[in-house]
C-alpha positions as CSV (number, residue, x, y, z in Angstrom):
1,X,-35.6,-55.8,4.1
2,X,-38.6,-57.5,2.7
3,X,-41.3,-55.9,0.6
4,X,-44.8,-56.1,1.6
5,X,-46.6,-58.7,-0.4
6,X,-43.8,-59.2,-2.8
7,X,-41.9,-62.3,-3.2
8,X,-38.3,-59.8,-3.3
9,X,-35.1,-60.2,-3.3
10,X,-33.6,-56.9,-3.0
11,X,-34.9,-53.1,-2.1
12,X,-32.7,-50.1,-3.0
13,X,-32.6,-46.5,-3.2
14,X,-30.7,-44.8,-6.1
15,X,-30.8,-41.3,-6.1
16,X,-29.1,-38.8,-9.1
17,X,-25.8,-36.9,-8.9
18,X,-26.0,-33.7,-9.6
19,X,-25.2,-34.0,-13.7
20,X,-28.0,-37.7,-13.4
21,X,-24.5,-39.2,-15.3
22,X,-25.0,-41.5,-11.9
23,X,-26.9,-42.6,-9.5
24,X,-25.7,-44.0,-5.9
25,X,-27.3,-46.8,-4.8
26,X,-27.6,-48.4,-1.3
27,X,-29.2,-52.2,-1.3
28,X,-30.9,-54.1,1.4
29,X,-31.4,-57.7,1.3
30,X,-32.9,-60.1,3.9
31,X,-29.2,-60.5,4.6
32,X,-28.7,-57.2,5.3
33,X,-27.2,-53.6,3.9
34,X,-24.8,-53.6,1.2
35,X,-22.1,-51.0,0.5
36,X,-23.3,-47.3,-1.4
37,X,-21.9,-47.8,-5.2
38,X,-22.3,-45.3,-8.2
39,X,-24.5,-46.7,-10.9
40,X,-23.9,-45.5,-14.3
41,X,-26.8,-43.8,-16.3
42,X,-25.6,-44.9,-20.0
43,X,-25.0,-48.8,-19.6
44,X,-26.6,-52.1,-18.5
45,X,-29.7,-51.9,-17.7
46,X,-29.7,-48.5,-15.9
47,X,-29.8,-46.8,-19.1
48,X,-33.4,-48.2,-19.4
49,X,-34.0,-47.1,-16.2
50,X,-32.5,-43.5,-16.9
51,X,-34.2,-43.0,-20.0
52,X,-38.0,-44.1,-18.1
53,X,-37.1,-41.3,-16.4
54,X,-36.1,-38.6,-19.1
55,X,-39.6,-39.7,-20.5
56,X,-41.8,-38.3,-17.7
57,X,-42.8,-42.1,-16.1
58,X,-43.5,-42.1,-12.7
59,X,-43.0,-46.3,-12.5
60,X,-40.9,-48.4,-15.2
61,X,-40.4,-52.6,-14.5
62,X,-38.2,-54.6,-16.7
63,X,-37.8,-58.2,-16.9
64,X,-34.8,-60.3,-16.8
65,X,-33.5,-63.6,-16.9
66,X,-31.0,-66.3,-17.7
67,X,-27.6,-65.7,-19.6
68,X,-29.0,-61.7,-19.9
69,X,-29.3,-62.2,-16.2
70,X,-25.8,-63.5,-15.6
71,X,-24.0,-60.6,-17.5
72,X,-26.3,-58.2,-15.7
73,X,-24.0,-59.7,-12.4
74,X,-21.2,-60.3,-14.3
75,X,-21.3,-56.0,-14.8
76,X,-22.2,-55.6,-11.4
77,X,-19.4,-56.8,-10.4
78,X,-16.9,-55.4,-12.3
79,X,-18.3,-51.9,-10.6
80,X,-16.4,-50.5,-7.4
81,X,-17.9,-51.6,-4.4
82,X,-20.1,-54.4,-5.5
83,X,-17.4,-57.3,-6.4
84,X,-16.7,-57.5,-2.5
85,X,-20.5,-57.4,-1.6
86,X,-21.4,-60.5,-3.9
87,X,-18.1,-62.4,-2.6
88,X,-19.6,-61.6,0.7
89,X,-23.2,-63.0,-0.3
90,X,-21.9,-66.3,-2.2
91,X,-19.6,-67.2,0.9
92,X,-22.9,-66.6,3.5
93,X,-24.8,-69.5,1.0
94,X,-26.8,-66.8,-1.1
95,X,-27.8,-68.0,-4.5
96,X,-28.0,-65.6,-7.2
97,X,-31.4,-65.6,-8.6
98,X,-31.8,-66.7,-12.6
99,X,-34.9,-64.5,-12.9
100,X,-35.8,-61.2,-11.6
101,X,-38.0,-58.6,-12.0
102,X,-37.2,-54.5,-11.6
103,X,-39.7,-52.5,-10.2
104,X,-38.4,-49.1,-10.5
105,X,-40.2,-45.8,-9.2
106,X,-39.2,-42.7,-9.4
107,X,-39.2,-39.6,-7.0
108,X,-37.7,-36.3,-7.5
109,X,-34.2,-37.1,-6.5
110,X,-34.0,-40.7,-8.3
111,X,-35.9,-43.4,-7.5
112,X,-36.7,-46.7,-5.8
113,X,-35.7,-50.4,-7.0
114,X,-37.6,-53.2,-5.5
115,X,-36.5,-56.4,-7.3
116,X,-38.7,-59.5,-7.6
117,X,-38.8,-63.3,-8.7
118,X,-42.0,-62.8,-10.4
119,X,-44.2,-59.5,-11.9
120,X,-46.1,-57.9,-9.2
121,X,-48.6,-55.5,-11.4
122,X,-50.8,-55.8,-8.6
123,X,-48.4,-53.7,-6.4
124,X,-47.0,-51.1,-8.6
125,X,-49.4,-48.4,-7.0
126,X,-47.8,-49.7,-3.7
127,X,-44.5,-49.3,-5.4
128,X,-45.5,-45.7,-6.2
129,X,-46.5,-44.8,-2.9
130,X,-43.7,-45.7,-1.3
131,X,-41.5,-43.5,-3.8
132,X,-43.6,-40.6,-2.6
133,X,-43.0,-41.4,1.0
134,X,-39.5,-41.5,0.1
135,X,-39.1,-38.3,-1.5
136,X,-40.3,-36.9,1.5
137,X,-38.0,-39.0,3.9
138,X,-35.1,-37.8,1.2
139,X,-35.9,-34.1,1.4
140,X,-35.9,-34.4,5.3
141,X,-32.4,-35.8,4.7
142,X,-31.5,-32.8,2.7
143,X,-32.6,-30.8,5.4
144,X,-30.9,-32.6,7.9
145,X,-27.9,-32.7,6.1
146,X,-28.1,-29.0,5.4
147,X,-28.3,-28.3,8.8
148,X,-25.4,-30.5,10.1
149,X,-23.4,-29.0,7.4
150,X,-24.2,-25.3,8.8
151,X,-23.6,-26.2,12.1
152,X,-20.5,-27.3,11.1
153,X,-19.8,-24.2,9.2
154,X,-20.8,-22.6,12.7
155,X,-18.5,-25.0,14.7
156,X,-15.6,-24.3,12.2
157,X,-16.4,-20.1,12.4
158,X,-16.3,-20.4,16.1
159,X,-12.7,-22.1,16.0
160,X,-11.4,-19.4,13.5
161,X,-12.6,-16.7,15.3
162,X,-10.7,-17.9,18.4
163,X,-7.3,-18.0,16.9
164,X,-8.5,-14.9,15.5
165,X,-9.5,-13.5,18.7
166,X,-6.5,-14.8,20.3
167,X,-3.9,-13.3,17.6
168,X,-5.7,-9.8,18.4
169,X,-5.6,-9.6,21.6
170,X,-1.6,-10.2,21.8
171,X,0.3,-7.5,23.4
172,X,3.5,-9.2,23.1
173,X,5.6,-11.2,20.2
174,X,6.1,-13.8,22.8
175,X,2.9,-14.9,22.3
176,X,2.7,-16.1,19.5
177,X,3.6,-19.4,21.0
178,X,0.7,-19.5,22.8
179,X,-1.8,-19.0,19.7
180,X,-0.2,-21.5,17.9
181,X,-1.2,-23.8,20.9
182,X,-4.8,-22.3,20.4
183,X,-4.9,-23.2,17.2
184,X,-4.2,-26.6,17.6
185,X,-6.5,-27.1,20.5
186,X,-9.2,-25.6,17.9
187,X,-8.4,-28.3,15.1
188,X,-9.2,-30.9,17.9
189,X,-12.1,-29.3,19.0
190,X,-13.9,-29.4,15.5
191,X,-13.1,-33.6,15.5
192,X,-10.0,-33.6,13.4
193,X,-7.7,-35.9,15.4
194,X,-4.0,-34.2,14.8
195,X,-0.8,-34.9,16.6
196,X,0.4,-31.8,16.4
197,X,0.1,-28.5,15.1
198,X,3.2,-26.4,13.7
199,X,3.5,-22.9,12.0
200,X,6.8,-22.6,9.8
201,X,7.9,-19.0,9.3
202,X,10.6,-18.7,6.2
203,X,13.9,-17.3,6.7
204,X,16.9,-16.6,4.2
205,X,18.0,-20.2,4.5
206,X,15.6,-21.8,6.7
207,X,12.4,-21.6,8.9
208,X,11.5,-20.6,12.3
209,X,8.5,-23.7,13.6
210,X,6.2,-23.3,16.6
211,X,5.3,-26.5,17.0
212,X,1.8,-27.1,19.7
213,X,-0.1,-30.3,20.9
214,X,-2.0,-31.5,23.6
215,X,1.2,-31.2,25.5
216,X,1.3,-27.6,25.1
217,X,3.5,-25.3,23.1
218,X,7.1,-25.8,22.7
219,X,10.0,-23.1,22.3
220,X,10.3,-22.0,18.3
221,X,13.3,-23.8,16.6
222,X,15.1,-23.5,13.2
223,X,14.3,-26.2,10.9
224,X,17.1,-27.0,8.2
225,X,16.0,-26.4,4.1
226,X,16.8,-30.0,4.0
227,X,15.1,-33.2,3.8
228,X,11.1,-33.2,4.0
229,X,11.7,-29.4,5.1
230,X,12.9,-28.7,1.7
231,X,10.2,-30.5,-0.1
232,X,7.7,-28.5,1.7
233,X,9.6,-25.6,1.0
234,X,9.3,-26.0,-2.6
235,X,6.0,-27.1,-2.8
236,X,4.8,-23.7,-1.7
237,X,7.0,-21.8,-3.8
238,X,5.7,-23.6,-6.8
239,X,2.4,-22.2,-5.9
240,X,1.3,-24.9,-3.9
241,X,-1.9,-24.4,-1.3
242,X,-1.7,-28.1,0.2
243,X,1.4,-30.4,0.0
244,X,1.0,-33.9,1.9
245,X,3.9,-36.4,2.8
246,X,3.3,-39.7,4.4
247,X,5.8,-41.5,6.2
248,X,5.2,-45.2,7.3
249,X,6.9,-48.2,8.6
250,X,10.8,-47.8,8.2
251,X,10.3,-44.3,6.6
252,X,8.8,-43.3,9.8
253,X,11.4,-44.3,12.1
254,X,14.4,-42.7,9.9
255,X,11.9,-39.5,10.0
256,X,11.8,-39.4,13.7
257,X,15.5,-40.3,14.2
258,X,15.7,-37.2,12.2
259,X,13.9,-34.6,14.0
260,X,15.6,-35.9,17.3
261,X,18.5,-34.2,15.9
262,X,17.3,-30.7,15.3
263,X,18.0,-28.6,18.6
264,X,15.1,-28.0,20.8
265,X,12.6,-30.5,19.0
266,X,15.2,-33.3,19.5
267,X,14.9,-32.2,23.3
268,X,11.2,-32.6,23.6
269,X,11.4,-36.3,21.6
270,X,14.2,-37.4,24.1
271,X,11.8,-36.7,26.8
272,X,8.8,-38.6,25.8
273,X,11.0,-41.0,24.9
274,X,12.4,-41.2,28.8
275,X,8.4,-40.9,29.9
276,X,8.3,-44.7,27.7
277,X,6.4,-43.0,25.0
278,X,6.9,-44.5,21.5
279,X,7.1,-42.7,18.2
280,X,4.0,-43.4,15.8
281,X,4.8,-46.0,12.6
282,X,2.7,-43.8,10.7
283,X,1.8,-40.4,10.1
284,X,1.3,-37.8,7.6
285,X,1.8,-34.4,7.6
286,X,-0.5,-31.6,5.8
287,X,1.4,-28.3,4.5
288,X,-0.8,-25.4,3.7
289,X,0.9,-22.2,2.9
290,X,0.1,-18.5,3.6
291,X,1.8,-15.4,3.3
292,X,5.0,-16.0,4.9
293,X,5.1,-19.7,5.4
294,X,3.0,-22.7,6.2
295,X,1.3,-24.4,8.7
296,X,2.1,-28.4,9.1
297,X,-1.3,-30.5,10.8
298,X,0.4,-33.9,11.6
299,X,-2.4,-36.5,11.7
300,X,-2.1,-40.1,12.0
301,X,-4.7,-41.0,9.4
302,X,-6.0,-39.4,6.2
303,X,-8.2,-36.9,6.6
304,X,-9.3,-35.7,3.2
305,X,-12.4,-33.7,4.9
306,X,-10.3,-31.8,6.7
307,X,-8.5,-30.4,3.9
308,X,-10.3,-27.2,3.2
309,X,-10.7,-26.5,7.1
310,X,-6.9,-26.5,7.3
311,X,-6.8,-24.1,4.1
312,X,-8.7,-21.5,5.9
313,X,-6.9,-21.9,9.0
314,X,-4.1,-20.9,6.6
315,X,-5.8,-17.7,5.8
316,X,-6.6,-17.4,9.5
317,X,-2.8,-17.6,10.5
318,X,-2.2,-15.3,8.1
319,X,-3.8,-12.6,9.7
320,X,-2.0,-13.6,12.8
321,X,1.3,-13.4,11.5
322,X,0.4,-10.0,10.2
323,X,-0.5,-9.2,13.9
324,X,2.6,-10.2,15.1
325,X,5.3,-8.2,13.3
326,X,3.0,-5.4,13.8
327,X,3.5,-5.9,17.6
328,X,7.3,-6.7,17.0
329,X,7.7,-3.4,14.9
330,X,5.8,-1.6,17.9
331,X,8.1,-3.4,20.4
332,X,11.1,-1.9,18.2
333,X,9.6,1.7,18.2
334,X,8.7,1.3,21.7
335,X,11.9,0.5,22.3
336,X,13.7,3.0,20.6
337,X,11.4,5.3,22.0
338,X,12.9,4.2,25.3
339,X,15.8,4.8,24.5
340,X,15.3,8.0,23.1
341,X,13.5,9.0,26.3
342,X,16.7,8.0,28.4
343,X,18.9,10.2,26.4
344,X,16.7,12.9,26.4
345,X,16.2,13.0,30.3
346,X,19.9,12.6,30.3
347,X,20.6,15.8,28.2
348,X,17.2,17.9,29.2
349,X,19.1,20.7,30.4
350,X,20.7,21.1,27.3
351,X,17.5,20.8,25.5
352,X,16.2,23.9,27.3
353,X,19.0,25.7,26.5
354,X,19.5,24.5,23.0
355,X,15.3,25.9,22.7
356,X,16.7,29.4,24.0
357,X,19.1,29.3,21.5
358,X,17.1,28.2,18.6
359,X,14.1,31.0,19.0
360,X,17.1,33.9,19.2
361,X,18.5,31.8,16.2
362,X,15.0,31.3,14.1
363,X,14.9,35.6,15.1
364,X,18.5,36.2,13.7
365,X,17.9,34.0,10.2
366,X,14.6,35.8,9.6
367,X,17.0,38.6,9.6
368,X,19.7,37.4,7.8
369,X,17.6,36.6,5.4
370,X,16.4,39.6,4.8
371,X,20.4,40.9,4.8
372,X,21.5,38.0,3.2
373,X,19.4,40.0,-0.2
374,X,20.6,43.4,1.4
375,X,24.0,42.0,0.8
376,X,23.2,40.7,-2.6
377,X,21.5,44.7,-3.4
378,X,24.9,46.1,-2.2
379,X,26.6,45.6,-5.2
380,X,23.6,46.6,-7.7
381,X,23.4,49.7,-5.3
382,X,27.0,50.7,-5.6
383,X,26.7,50.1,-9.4
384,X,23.2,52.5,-9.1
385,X,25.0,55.2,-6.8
386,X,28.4,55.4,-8.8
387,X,25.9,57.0,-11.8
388,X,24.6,60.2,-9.6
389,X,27.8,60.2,-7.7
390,X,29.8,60.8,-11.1
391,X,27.1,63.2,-12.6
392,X,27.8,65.2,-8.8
393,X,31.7,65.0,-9.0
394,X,32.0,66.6,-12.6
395,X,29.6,69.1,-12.3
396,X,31.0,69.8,-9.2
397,X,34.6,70.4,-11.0
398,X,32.9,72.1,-13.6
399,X,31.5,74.6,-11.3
400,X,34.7,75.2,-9.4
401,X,36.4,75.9,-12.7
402,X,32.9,78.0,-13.9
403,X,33.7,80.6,-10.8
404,X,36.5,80.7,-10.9
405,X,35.9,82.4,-14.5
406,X,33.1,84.2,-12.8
407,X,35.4,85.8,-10.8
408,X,38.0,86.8,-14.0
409,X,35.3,88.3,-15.6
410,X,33.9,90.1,-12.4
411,X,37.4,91.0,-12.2
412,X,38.0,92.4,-15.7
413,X,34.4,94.2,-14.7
414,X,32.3,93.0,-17.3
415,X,29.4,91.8,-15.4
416,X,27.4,90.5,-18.1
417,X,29.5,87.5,-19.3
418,X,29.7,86.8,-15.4
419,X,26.0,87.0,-15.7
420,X,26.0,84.4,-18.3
421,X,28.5,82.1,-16.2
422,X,26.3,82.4,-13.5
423,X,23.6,81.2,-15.7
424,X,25.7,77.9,-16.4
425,X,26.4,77.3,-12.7
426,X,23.2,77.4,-12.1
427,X,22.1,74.8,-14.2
428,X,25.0,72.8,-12.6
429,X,24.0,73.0,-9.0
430,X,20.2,72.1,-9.9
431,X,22.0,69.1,-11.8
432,X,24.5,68.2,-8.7
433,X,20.9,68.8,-6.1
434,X,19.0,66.5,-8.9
435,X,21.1,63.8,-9.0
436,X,22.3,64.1,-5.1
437,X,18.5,63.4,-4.4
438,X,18.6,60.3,-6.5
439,X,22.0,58.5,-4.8
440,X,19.9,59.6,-1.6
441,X,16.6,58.1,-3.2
442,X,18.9,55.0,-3.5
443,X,20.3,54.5,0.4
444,X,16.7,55.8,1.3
445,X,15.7,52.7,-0.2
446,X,18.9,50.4,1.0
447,X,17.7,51.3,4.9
448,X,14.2,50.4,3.8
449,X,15.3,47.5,2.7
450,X,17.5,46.2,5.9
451,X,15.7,48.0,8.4
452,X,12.1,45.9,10.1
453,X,9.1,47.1,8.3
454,X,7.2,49.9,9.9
455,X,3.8,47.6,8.7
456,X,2.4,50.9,7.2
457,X,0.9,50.7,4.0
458,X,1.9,53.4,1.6
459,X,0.1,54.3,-1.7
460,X,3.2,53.0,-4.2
461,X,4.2,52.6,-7.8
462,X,4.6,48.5,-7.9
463,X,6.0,48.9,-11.7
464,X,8.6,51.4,-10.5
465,X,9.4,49.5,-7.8
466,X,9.9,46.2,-9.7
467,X,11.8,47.9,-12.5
468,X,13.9,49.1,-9.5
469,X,14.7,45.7,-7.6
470,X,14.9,43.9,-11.0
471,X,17.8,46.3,-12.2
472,X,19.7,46.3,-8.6
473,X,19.3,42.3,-8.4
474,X,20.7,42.2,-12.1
475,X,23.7,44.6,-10.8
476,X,24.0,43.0,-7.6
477,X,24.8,39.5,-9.6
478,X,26.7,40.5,-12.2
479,X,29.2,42.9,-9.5
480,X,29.9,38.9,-8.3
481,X,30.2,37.0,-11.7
482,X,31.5,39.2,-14.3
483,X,30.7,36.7,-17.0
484,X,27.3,36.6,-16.3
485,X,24.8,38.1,-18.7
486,X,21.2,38.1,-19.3
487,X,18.3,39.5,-21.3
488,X,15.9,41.6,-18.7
489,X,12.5,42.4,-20.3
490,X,9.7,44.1,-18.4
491,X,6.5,44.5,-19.2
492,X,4.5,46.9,-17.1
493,X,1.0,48.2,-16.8
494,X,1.2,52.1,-17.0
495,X,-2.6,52.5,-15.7
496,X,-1.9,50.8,-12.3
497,X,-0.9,53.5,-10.8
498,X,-0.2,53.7,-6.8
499,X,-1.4,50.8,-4.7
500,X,-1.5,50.8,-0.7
501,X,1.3,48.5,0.1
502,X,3.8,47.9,2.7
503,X,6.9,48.8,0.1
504,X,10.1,47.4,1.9
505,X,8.0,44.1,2.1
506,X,6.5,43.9,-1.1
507,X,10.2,45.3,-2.4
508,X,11.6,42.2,-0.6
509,X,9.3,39.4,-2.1
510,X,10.1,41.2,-5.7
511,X,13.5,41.0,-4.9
512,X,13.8,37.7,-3.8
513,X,11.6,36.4,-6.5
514,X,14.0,38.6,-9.6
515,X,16.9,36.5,-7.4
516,X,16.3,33.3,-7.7
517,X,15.1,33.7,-11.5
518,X,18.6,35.2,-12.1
519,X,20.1,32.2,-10.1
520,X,17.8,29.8,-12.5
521,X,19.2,31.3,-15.4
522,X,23.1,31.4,-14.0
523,X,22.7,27.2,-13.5
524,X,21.1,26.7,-16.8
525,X,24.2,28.8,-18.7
526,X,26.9,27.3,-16.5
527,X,25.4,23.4,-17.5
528,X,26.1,24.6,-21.0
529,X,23.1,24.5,-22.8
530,X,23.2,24.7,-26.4
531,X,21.9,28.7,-28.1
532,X,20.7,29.6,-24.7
533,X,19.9,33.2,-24.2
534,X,19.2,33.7,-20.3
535,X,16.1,36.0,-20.0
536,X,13.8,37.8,-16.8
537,X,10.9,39.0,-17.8
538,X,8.7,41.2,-15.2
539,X,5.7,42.2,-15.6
540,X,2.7,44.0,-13.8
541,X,-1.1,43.8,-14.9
542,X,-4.2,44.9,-13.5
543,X,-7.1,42.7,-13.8
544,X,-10.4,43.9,-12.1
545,X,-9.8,44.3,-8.6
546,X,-6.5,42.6,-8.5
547,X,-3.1,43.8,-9.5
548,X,-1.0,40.6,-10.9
549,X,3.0,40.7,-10.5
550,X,4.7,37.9,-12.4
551,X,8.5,36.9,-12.2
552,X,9.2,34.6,-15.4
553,X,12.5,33.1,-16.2
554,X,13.9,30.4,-19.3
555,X,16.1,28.1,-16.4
556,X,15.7,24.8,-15.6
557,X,11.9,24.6,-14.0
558,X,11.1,22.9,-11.3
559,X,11.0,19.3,-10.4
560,X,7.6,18.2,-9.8
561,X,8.6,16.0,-6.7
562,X,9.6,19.2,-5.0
563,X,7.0,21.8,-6.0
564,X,5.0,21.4,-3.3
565,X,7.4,22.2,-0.8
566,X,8.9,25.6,-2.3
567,X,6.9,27.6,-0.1
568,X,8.0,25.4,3.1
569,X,9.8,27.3,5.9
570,X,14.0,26.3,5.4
571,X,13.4,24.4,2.3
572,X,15.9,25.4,-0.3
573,X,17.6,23.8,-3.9
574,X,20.6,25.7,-3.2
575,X,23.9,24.1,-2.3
576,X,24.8,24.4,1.4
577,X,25.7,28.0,2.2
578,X,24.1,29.9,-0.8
579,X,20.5,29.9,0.6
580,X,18.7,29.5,4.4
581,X,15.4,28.5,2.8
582,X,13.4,31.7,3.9
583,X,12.9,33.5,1.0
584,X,10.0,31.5,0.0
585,X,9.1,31.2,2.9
586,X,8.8,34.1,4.2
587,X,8.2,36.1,0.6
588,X,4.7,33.7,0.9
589,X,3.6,34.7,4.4
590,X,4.2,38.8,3.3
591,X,1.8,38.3,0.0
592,X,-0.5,36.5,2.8
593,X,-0.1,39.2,4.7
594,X,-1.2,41.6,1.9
595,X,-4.9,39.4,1.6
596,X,-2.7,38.2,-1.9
597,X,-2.1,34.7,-3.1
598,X,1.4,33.6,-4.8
599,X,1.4,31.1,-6.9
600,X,3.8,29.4,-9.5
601,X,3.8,27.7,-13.2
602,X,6.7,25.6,-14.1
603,X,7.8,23.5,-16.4
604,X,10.5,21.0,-16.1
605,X,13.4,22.0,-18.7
606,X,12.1,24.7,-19.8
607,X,11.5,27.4,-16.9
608,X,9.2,29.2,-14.3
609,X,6.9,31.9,-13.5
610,X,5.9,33.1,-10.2
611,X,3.1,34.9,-9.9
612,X,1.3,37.6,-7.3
613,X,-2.1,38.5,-7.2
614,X,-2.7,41.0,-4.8
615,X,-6.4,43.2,-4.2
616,X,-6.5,46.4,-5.2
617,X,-7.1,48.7,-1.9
């Protein structure tokens, strides 16, 4: 172009990078446009023109001429873009000038050149002008740019959500063949010409590839960790988010003659090549990795602008693989679930039955449970019993043997040493009632104990009753393991006094409780800890309007993994056949019943303490 007035021979624009270390400037001539070339800011004359504009001046000229002149081309011409365009104008007859004048004004993006054979001050303001025009010109090209680049952010959103959209609404694993054909058809749609769109899914040894085009979408296939295949392979495993491989000329054939080899692929080249296709003699393919593989665009030109779309497809596809073992794994389960559904149909009779069964069953370990610690009394009762049963036999001999005397002395007639004889049997029969009531007391308690609960609160001593249960559990173990010993210590509030509680309940949760402390204990002896003394201490408190039971042994704790479930119905840390898992259970639900709370502090390695809180009613 030509500048008004002025005798030119070039016009340019040169506007800043972002860091002003350039400018890029696109030349007109009466010949034409040139090509767009980066202009340093720190040599030839640009510096001059840089610094102008560092200073605050809004216009800058500088003249130039012979040899200075011919290194100012020489430069030129060593800078990319340039050489070609001055070959261009020497072959079309264009003479180099051997004086020149730059006009230079600046705008707020960079500035304007307007080069002439001869000063022009008479047009600088014209100059100036014109740089104002351009800025605005620029800034609409901003905007426009701005806008072309968000509606291509839009165009690129829209394709993303539809492989999205598509990888949602599967309902199948078989179709994930047809998103990978979506997503191909999306990279099309957004202008990027591809050949082919693939997905690559890593196995042990190889990869599963879905492979799309405008074709359509072809069966998955195994692709060897061989070749190309292993170079991609790598690449991502080294971290990789965009590997590229170009093959061309010979390389491309060899590639091709490859793939026709691999089963299914191979298939699909055969028949293009019957249609009279041909095979490209150049293409290059694009690997960008995700989660569990990669995708592979084939194109059959670079396409470095496409690179970051294809990333975020990645991302995309990432979420779709994610989708699609979800749906596999909900095939499985459905499956199995199908299955399961067959054989239950199959054995529903059963079933019913086996649910008859199982509520007479739940009834009959409820009550084993609670025989199960009968059993485990009986022995700490006969132990109890044989005391009073002793104390009953010898005076019982005694006061054979005393009437029998009696009876001499009646005989001899002296009445008063029979008096005296009757004295001592009847101290013996108040001894023989006294300690009958107590082995009665005992069994009393025994039927209590195995019997249902009447669930009629009774006013009660709770210390006597767990000094009771804690001496008939201790007797109870030790009639099974001789060797067994431990320290029992009790420590009991005397100003309690009776509480309304359901006794044989309450007596079974105590009981249970004193049980598995002694059982703690047993396993912590029997593991052979070193200067272990095995010790049960039981205690009763009352605090304000509760009354606090606690059950405290030295064993082994509880694991922390497991304290949460102690309480479960059927849960048990006994080997197979020493415990149903009710105890807790059910020794939980009773305190419940009571409006109490059970609670327990342990410590792994060093023991536990269960602990009732019950209201005072």
């Amino acid at each position: 172009m030509k500048c008004w007035r002025a005798p030119s021979w070039n016009c340019s624009f040169n506007i800043w990078t972002d860091d002003k270390k350039h400018a890029v400037a696109w030349n007109a001539t009466k010949e034409g446009f040139g090509r767009p070339f980066n202009t340093p800011s720190s040599e030839d004359v640009f510096l001059e023109f840089y610094t102008a504009a560092q200073e605050g001046n809004d216009f800058f000229a500088k003249e130039i001429g012979g040899r200075t002149l011919a290194l100012h081309y020489e430069y030129l011409s060593t800078l990319p873009g340039v050489a070609q365009t001055l070959a261009e104008l020497k072959l079309a007859g264009v003479k180099l000038p051997d004086f020149q004048v730059f006009n230079i004004a600046y705008f707020a993006q960079g500035y304007l050149m307007f080069i002439t054979y001869e000063p022009v001050p008479e047009l600088q303001d014209a100059f100036k002008r014109f740089a104002k025009v351009f800025e605005q010109t620029y800034t609409r090209f901003l905007d426009l740019q701005k806008a072309e680049e968000q509606a291509k952010e839009s165009q690129i959103q829209l394709a993303l959500e539809r492989v999205r959209a598509r990888t949602m609404a599967m309902q199948r694993s078989d179709e994930l063949a047809d998103a990978s054909f979506v997503l191909d058809s999306q990279v099309r749609a957004l202008g990027i010409k591809t050949r082919g769109c693939a997905f690559n899914i890593y196995g042990e040894t190889d990869s599963t590839e879905w492979f799309s085009s405008d074709m359509g979408a072809m069966q998955p296939y195994k692709t060897p960790r061989e070749r190309f295949f292993l170079r991609y392979y790598e690449a991502g495993k080294k971290g990789s988010s965009l590997y590229i491989e170009e093959f061309e000329g010979d390389v491309c054939k060899e590639h091709y003659e490859y793939l026709c080899t691999i089963p299914v692929m191979g298939d699909a080249l055969h028949e293009m090549i019957k249609a009279g296709e041909s095979f490209p003699t150049r293409q290059i393919d694009h690997a960008v990795y995700f989660k569990y593989g990669y995708l592979l665009f084939i194109t059959l030109e670079p396409v470095p602008e496409a690179h970051e779309i294809f990333i975020r497809f990645a991302k995309v596809f990432e979420q779709t693989y994610t989708r699609f073992l979800d749906l596999q794994k909900a095939e499985a389960q459905a499956l199995r679930a199908e299955q399961d559904l067959i054989e239950i149909k199959s054995a529903r009779k059963k079933a019913e039955d086996a649910l008859t069964e199982l509520q007479l069953t739940q009834k009959q370990l409820i009550q084993s449970e609670k025989m199960a610690s009968l059993g485990e009394l009986t022995a700490g009762i006969a132990h109890e019993i044989q005391n009073p049963l002793n104390f009953v036999n010898n005076f019982s001999e005694v006061s054979t043997e005393l009437v029998d005397e009696m009876n001499a002395e009646l005989a001899k007639g002296d009445v008063e040493e029979a008096k005296v004889i009757s004295k001592d049997l009847k101290q013996n029969l108040e001894k023989i009632n006294h300690h009958g009531k107590r082995a009665g007391d005992i069994v009393k308690g025994m039927l209590q104990h195995s019997r249902s609960s009447s669930g009629v609160k009774e006013p009660t001593d709770i210390s006597a009753l767990a000094d009771e249960y804690l001496r008939l559990a201790y007797h109870g173990l030790r009639a099974k393991d001789k060797s067994f010993n431990a320290t029992m210590k009790t420590d009991f509030d005397e100003g309690i006094g009776n509480i309304n509680i359901i006794p044989q309940d309450i007596g079974r949760v105590i009981l249970n409780l004193v049980t598995n402390a002694f059982y703690a204990v047993n396993e912590k002896q029997r593991s052979g800890a070193a200067n272990y003394e095995p010790t049960i201490t039981v205690g009763t408190k009352k605090s304000g309007s509760e009354i606090l039971i606690s059950v405290k042994d030295n064993g082994n704790g509880i694991p922390e993994h497991i304290k949460e479930k102690i309480f479960q119905p059927f849960f048990t840390t006994k080997p197979t056949g020493q415990g149903t898992g009710l105890g807790l259970s059910l020794s939980y639900d009773i305190v419940k019943a009571h409006a109490g709370e059970m609670k327990v502090e342990t410590k792994e390695g060093e023991g536990s303490e269960f602990i009732i809180l019950m209201p005072v009613v």
